[in-house]
C-alpha positions as CSV (number, residue, x, y, z in Angstrom):
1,X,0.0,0.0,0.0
2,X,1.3,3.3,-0.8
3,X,2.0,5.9,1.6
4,X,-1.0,7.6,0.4
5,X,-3.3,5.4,0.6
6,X,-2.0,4.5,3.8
7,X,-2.8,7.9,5.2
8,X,-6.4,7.8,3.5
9,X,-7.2,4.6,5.9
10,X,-5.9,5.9,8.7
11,X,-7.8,8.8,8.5
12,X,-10.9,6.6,7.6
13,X,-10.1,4.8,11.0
14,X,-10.7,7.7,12.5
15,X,-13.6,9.4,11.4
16,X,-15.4,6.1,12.4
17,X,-14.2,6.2,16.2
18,X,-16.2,9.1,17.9
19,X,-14.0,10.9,20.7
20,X,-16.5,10.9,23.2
21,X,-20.1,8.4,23.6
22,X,-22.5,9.1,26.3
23,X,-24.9,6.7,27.3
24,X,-28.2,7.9,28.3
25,X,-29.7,11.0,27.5
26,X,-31.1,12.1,31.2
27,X,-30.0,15.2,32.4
28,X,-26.6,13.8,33.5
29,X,-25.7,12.6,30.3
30,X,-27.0,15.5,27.8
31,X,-24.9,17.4,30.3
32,X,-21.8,15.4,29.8
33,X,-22.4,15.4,26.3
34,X,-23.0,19.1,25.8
35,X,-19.7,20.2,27.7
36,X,-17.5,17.6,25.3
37,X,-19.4,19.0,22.3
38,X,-18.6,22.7,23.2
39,X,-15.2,21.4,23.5
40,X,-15.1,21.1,19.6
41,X,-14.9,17.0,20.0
42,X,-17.2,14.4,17.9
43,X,-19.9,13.2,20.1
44,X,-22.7,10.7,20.7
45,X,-25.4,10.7,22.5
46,X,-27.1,7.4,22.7
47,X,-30.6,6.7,24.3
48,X,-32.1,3.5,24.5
49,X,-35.8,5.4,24.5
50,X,-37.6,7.3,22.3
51,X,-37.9,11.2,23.7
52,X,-39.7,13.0,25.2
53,X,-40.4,10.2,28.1
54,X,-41.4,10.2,31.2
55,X,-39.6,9.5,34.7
56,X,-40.9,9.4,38.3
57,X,-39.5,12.7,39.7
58,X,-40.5,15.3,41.4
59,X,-38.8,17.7,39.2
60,X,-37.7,20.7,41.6
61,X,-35.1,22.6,40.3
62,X,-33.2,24.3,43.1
63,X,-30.2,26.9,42.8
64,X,-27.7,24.2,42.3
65,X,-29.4,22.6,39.4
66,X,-30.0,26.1,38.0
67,X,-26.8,26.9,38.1
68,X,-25.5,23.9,36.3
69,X,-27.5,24.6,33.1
70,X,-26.1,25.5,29.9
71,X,-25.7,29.8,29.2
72,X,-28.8,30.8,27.9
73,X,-31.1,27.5,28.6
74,X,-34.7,28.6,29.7
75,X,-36.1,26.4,32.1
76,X,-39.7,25.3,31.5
77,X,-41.3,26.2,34.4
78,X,-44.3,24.7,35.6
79,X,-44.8,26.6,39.1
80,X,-42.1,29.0,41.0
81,X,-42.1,28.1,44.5
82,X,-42.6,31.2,47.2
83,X,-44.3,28.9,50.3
84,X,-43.5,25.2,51.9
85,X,-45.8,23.3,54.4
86,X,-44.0,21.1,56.7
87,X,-46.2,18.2,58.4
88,X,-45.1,15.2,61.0
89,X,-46.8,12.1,59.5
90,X,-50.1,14.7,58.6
91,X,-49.6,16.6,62.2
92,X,-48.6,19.9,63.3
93,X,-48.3,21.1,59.5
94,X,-47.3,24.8,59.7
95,X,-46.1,26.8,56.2
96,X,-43.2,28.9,55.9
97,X,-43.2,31.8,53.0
98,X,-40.7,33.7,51.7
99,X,-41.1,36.6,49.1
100,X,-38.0,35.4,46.8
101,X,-38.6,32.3,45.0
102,X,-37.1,28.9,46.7
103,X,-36.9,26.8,43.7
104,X,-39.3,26.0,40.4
105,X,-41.2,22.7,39.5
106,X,-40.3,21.2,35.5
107,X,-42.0,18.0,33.9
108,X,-39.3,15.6,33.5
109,X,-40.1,15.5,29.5
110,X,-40.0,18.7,28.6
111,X,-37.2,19.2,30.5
112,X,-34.7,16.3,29.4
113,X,-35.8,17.0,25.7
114,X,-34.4,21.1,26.0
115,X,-31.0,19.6,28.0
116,X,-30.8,17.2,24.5
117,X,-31.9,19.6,21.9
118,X,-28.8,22.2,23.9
119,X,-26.4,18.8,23.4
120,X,-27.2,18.6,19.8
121,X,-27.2,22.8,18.9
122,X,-23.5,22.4,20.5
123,X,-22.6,19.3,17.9
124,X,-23.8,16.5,19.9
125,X,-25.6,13.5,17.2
126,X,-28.4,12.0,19.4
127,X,-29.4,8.6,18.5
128,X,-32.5,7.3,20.2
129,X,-33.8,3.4,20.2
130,X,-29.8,2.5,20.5
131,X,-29.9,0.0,24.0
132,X,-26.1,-0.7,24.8
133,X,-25.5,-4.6,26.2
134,X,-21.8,-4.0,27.0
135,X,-18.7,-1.8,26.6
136,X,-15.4,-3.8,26.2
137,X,-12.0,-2.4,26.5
138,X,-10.3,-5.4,25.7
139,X,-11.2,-8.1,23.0
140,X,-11.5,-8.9,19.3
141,X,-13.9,-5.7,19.2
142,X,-11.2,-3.2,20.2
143,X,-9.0,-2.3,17.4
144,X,-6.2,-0.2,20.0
145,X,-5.6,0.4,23.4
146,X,-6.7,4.1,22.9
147,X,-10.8,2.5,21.7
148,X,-13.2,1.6,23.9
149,X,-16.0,-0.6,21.7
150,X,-19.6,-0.1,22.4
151,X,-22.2,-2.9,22.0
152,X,-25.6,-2.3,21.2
153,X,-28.1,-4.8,21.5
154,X,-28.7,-5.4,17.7
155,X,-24.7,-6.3,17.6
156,X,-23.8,-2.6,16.4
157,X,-20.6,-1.7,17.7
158,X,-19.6,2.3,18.2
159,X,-16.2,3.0,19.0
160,X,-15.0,5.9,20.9
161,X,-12.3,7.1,22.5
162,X,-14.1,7.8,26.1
163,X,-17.2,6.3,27.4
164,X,-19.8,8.3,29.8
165,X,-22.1,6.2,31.8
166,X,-25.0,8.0,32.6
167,X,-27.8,5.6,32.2
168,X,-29.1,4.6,35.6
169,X,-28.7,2.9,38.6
170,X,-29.4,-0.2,37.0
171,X,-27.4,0.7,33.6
172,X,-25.1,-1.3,32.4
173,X,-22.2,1.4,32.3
174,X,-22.1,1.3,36.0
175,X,-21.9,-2.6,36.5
176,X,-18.8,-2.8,33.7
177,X,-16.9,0.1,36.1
178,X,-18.2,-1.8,39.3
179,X,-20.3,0.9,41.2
180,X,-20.9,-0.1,44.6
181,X,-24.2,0.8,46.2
182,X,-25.4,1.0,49.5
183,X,-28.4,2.7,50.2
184,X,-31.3,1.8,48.1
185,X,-34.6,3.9,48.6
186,X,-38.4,3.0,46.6
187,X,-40.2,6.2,45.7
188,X,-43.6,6.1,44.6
189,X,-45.3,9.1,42.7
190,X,-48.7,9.6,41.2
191,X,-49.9,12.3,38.6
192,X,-52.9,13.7,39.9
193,X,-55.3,16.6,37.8
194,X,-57.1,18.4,39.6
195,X,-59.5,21.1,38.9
196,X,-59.0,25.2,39.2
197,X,-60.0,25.5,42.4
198,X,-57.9,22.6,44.0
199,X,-55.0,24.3,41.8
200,X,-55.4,27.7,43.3
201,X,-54.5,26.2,46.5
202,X,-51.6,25.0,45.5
203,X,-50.1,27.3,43.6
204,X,-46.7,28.6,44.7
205,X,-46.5,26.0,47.4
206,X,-45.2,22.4,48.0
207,X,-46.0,20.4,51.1
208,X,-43.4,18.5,52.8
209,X,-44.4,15.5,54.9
210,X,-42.0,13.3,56.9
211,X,-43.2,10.0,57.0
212,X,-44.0,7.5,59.3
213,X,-41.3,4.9,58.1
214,X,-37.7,5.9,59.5
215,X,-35.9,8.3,56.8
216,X,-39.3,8.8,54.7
217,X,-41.0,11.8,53.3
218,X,-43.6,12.3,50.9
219,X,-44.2,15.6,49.0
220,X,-46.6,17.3,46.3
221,X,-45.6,19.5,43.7
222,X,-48.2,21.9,42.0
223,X,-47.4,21.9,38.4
224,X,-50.4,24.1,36.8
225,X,-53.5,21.9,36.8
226,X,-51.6,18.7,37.8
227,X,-49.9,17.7,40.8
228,X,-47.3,15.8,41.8
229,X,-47.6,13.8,44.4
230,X,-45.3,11.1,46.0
231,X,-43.7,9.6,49.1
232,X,-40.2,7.9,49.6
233,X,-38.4,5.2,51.5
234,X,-35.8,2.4,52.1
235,X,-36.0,-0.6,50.0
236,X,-37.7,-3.7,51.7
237,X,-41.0,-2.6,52.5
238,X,-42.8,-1.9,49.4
239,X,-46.1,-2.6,51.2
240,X,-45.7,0.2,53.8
241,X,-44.3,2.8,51.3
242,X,-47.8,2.1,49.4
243,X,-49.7,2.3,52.2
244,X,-48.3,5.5,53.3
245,X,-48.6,6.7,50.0
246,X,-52.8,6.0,49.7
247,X,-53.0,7.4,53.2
248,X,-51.0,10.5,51.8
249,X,-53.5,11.1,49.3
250,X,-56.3,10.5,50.9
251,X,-55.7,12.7,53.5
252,X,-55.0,15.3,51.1
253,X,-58.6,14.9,50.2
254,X,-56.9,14.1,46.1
255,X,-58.4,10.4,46.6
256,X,-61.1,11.0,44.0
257,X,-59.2,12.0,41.7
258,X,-57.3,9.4,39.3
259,X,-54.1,10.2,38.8
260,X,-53.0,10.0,35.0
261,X,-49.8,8.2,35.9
262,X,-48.5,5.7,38.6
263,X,-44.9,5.2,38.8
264,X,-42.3,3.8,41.0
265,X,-38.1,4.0,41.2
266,X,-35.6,3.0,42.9
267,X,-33.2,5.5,44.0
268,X,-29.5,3.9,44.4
269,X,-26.3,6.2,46.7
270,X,-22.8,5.0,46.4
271,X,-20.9,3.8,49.1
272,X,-17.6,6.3,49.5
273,X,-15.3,3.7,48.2
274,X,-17.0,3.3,44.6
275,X,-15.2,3.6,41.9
276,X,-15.9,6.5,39.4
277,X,-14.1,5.1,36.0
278,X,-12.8,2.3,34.5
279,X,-10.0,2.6,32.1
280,X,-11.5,5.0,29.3
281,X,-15.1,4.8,31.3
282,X,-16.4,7.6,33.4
283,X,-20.0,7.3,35.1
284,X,-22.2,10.1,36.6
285,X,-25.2,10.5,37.7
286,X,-27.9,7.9,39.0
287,X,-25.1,5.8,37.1
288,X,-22.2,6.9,39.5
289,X,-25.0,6.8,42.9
290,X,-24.2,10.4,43.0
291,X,-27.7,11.7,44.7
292,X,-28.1,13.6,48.0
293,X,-28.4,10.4,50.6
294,X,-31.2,12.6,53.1
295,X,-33.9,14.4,50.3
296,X,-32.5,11.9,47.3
297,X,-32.4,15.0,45.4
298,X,-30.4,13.8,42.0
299,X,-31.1,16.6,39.3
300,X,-28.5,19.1,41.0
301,X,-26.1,16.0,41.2
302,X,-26.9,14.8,37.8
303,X,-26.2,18.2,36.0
304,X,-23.1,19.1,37.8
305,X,-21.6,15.5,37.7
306,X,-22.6,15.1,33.7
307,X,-20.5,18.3,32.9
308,X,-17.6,17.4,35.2
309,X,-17.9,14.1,33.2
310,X,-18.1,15.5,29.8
311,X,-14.9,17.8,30.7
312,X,-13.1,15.1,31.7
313,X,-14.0,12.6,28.8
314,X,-12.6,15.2,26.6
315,X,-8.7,14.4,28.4
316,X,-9.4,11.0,28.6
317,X,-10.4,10.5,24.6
318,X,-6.8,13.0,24.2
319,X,-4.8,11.0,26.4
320,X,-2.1,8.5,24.4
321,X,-1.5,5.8,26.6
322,X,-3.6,4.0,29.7
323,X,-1.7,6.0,32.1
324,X,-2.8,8.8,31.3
325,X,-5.8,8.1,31.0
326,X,-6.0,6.2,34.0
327,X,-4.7,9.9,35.4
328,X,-7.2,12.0,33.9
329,X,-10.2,9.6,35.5
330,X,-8.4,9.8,38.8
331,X,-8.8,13.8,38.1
332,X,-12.6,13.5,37.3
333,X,-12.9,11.6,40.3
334,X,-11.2,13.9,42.5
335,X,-13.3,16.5,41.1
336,X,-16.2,14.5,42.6
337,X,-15.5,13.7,45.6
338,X,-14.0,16.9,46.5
339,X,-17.5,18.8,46.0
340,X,-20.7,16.1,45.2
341,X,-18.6,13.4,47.4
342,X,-18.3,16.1,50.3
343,X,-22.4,16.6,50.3
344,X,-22.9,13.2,49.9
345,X,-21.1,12.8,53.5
346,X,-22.9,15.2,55.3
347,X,-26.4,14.1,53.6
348,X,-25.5,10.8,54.6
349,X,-25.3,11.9,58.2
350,X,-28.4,14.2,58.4
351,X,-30.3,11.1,57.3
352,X,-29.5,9.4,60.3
353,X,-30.8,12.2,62.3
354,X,-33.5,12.2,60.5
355,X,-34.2,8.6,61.2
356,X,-34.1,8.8,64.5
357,X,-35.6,12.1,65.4
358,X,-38.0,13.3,62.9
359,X,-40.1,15.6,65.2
360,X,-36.8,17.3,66.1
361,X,-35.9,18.0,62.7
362,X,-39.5,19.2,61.8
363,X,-39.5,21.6,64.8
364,X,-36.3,23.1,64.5
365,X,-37.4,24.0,59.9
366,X,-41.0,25.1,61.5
367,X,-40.1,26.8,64.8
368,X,-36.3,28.0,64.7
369,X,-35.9,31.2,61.9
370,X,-32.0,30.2,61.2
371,X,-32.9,27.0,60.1
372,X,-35.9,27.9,57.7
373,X,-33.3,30.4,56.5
374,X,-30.5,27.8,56.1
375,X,-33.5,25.5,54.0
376,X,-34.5,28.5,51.9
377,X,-30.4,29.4,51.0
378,X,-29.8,25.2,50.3
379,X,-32.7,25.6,47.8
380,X,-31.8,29.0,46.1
381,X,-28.2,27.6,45.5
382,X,-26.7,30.3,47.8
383,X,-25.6,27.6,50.3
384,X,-24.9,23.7,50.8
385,X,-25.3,21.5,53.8
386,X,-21.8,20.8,54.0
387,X,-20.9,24.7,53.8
388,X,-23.5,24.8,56.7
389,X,-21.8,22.6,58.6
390,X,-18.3,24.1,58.1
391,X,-19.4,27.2,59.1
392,X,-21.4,26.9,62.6
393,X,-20.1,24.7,65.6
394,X,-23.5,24.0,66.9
395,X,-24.4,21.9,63.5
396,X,-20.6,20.4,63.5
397,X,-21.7,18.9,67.0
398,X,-25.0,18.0,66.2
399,X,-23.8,15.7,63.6
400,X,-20.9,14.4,65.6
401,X,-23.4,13.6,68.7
402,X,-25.5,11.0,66.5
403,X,-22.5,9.7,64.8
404,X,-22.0,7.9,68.2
């Protein structure tokens, strides 16, 4: 072969590897893949789906999650949230307002479909109906030790230079990098319209209802003439979490009216020690565990780990050699631990006061002014538990006290 044809199949080679795949087109991963497409690099999106669809979530968008969107994204609000009722298992309810807004309410659909059409405006190619079965690094499949081969479940194979995970808890990404999991929670929602005057009500304000399981809650979200309404709660008594979810309703008075969807999920944290990559594979989001362990809040953590992801796949698919691309994971995983890993920690350990003393927690939001005003900052993005907890003693000791 002469040199010049020689250089023409190289250079066909490479227009057939993409430098960057992300699996799963949630917020995580059209996050990851928007930040590696504004980085100039070639980049797939691949959803096993067809969009818009729906997931069970409620869909608040706090400061964080704001924060993490792409310049210019307008977010398709559904309600702007000024008020929140907090209830003990239905008693001593008592609503806290604030004249700035605390956070806004989105529909899952319309709201994954705008973070993908941002993806694709930045270069991103979205391909939809594409369900992966495996990712090898090694094998007959992978041409070099720079690929990492992509298996779909027709037998399709996409090659690309990095891999993102971002396509579940129960995704496949996540069990090739071996994510370890150690808190598993069932939430159960329901889609419930209502008429104007039931709407009114609502509007503006969320309830907030901790539950009569240890570390549950249940919630409703006003979305225009629908609400939202769900509870959550550990894994292993799907029973009770029903239970407490018809009880929910009903005492909300919302029992007559059928809801238009019934869903459930299972929300998954990572244990500290979990890996983050494997070789050219980087996971984030629900993929990665990375959720907030006390509300299981995972749209903040989705966004913000997706584009830490996506940055990161973009000096993984450069790097030359496994060691450096083994260093640029180990960067991406610092990056997580050192801000989403820090929350995780302190989340982790509000959940255990929250087990144990619910009617503590619930009087200090409802009856002590700082900590409404520490709730209403964690939801405008102005503040963080674990800044919270750097900054004031009393909190530091709180935390340490039911750590023994």
């Amino acid at each position: 072969m002469s040199s010049e044809n020689a250089d023409a199949g190289h250079e066909h080679e490479e227009s057939s590897v993409w430098d960057v795949v992300v699996v799963g087109a949630g917020p995580a991963g059209a996050s990851a893949a928007y930040a590696a497409a504004v980085a100039g690099r070639k980049v797939l999106l691949l959803e096993k789906a067809e969009l818009p669809r729906y997931k069970t979530c409620g869909g608040g968008i706090i400061g964080f999650s704001r924060d993490a969107l792409p310049p210019g994204f307008e977010l398709p609000l559904k309600d702007r949230i000024h008020a929140v009722t907090f209830s003990l298992n239905g008693r001593l309810a008592r609503t806290r307002r604030s004249k700035r807004m605390l956070f806004g309410l989105i529909n899952r659909p319309e709201f994954d479909a705008g973070l993908v059409e941002q993806a694709q405006k930045a270069g991103a190619e979205l391909r939809t109906g594409a369900t992966v079965s495996r990712v090898e690094q090694h094998g007959a499949a992978v041409p070099d030790r720079r690929t990492v081969a992509v298996v779909l479940a027709g037998g399709e194979t996409v090659l690309a230079r990095a891999v993102v995970g971002a396509d579940g808890s129960a995704g496949r990404i996540g069990a090739h990098v071996g994510v370890k999991l150690d808190q598993v929670d069932l939430g159960l929602e329901s889609e419930i319209p209502v008429p104007p005057t039931v709407a009114e009500d609502w509007a503006g304000r969320v309830l907030i209802d901790w539950g009569p399981m240890p570390g549950s809650y249940g919630w409703v979200f006003p979305k225009g003439d629908t609400l939202t309404v769900g509870v959550i709660s550990a894994r292993g008594d799907g029973a009770g979490t029903k239970r407490y979810l018809e009880d929910f309703v009903a005492r909300l008075g919302l029992a007559g009216f059928e809801p238009t969807i019934s869903s459930g999920h299972l929300t998954r944290c990572r244990s500290e020690d979990s890996p983050l990559s494997r070789g050219r594979v980087l996971v984030c989001g629900d993929a990665a565990g990375l959720l907030e362990p006390w509300t299981r809040e995972g749209i903040s953590f989705a966004l913000r780990s997706g584009r830490l992801a996506g940055e990161w796949a973009v000096r993984v698919a450069e790097a030359h050699d496994a060691v450096d691309a083994r260093r640029q994971a180990l960067n991406y995983a610092f990056a997580i631990k050192a801000g989403l890993g820090v929350e995780m920690g302190v989340g982790r350990r509000m959940l255990k006061l929250f087990e144990r003393r619910p009617g503590v927690l619930h009087a200090v939001l409802t009856g002590f002014r700082p900590a409404w005003n520490a709730f209403a900052g964690i939801t405008r993005g102005t503040t963080s538990l674990a800044e919270l907890v750097r900054s004031h003693p009393l909190a530091q000791r709180a935390l340490s006290a039911m750590d023994r």
